[in-house]
C-alpha positions in Angstrom: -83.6 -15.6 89.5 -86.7 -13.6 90.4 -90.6 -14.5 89.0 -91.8 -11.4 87.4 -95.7 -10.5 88.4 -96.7 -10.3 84.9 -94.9 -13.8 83.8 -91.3 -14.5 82.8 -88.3 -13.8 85.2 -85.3 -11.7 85.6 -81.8 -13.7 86.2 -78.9 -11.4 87.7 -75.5 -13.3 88.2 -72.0 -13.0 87.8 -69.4 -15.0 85.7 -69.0 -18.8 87.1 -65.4 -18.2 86.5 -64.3 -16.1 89.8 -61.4 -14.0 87.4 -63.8 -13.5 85.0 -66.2 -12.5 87.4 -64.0 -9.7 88.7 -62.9 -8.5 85.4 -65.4 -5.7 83.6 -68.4 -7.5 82.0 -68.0 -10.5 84.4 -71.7 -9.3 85.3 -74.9 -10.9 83.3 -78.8 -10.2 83.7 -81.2 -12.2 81.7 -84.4 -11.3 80.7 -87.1 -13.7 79.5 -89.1 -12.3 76.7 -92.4 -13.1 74.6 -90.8 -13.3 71.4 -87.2 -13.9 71.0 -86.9 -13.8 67.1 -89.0 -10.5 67.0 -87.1 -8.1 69.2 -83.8 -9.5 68.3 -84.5 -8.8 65.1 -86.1 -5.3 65.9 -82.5 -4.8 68.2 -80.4 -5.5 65.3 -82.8 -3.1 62.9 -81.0 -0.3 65.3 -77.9 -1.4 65.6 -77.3 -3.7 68.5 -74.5 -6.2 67.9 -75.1 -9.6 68.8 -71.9 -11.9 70.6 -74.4 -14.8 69.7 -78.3 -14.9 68.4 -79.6 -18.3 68.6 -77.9 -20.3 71.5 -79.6 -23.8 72.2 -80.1 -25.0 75.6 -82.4 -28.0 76.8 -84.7 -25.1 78.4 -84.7 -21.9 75.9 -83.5 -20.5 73.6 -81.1 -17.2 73.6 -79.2 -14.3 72.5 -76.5 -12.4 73.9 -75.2 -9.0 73.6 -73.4 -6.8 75.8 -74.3 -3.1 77.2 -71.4 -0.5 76.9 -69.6 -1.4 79.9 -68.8 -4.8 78.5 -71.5 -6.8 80.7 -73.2 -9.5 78.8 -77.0 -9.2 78.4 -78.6 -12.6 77.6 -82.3 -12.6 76.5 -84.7 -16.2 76.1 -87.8 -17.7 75.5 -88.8 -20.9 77.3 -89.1 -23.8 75.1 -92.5 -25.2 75.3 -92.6 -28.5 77.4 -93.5 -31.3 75.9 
């Protein structure tokens, strides 16, 4: 996971699952962006598929698509701490 200089971070890592890692798509990056709803909602406007949209986790939120090679792309927004 690498701090970006302008805010947010950029998560590269491979599937926990060491045969899914070594299969094609085992490979993930996340991106944390400013407004999750927006630009997944601009991404499907052009035709991006979505494996999920709105994934729940005790620190974000996410969605996930893969690029063409099958690798899974996950982007999130922080939740705001309480």
């Amino acid at each position: 996971m690498y701090d970006l200089p302008g805010g947010g971070c950029l998560a590269l890592f491979n599937h926990p699952d060491p045969k899914s890692a070594a299969a094609p798509g085992g490979a993930s990056i996340a991106f944390e962006v400013e407004d999750l709803d927006v630009l997944v909602a601009r991404l499907k406007g052009e035709g991006v598929k979505f494996m999920a949209d709105d994934v729940q986790s005790p620190v974000c939120r996410m969605a996930i698509m893969q690029d063409t090679e099958g690798n899974t792309i996950i982007l999130h927004k922080l939740k705001k701490s309480a």
